[in-house]
C-alpha positions in Angstrom: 2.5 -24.4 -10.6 5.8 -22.6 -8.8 5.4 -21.2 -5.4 7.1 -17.9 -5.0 7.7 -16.2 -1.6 7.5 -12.5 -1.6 8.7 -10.2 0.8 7.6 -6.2 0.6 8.6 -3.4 2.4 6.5 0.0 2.3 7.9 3.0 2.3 7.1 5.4 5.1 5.5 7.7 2.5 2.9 4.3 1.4 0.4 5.4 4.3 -0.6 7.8 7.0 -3.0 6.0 9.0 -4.1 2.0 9.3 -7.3 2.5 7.5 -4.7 3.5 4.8 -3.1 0.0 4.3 -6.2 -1.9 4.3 -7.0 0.1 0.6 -3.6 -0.2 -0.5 -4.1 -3.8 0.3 -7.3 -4.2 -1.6 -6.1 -2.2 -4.7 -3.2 -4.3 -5.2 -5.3 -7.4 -4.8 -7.8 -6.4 -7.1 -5.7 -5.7 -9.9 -3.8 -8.7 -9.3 -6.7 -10.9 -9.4 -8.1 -9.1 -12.7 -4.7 -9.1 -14.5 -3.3 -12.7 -13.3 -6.3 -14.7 -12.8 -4.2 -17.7 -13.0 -2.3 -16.5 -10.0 -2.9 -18.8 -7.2 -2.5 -16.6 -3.3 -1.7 -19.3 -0.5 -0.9 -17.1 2.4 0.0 -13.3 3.7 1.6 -12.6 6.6 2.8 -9.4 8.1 6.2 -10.0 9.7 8.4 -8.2 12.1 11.6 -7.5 10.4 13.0 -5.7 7.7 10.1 -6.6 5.5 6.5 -5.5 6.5 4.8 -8.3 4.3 5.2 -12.0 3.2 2.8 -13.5 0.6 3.2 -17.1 -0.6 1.8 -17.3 -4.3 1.8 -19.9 -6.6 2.0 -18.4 -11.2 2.5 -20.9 -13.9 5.3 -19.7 -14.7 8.1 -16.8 -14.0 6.7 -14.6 -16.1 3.6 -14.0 -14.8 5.5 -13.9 -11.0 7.3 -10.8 -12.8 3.7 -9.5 -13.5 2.8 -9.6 -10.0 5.9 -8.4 -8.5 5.8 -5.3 -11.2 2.0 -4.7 -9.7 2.8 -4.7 -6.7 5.4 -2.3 -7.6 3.4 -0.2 -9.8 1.6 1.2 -7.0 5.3 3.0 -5.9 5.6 2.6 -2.6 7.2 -0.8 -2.2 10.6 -2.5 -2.3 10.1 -6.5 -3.4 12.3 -9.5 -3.0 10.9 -12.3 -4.5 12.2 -15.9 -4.4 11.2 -19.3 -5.7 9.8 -21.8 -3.2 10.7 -25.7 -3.2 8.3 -27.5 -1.1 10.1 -29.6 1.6 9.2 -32.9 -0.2 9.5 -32.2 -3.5 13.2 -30.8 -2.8 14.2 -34.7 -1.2 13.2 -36.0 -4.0 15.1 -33.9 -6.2 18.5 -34.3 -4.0 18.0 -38.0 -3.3 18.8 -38.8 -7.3 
């Protein structure tokens, strides 16, 4: 499976209290789990920065990255950048040929 870093920024229209980003959060993560089961979640961070959000997934493939992404974007209040993920290792072995 690829690992895919994905940054998200909410919009200041997403929410109007705390308790309002802990739904958000479980909405999005429930329909990600029920419509890309195969969709492996390593690790969410929020960040300081331009983004509020970094989640670290691993999909089979890029198509099913774009799924995710688009959910996440469904919901309308967030801008995505999303960006394959080499793990250190893996990239030594691929430059050392």
């Amino acid at each position: 499976m690829t690992t895919y870093a994905m940054l998200t920024r909410l919009t200041p229209e997403a929410v109007k209290s705390p308790s309002d980003l802990v739904r958000l959060e479980r909405s999005v993560s429930d329909r990600i789990r029920k419509e890309c089961p195969q969709v492996k979640w390593v690790a969410n961070y929020a960040i300081l920065g331009p983004y509020d959000y970094l989640d670290l997934f691993e999909a089979p493939d890029e198509t099913v990255a774009a799924k995710v992404v688009m959910i996440v974007r469904s919901f309308g209040h967030a801008h995505t950048e999303t960006w394959t993920a080499v793990p250190w290792e893996r990239f030594k072995q691929l430059i050392a040929a």
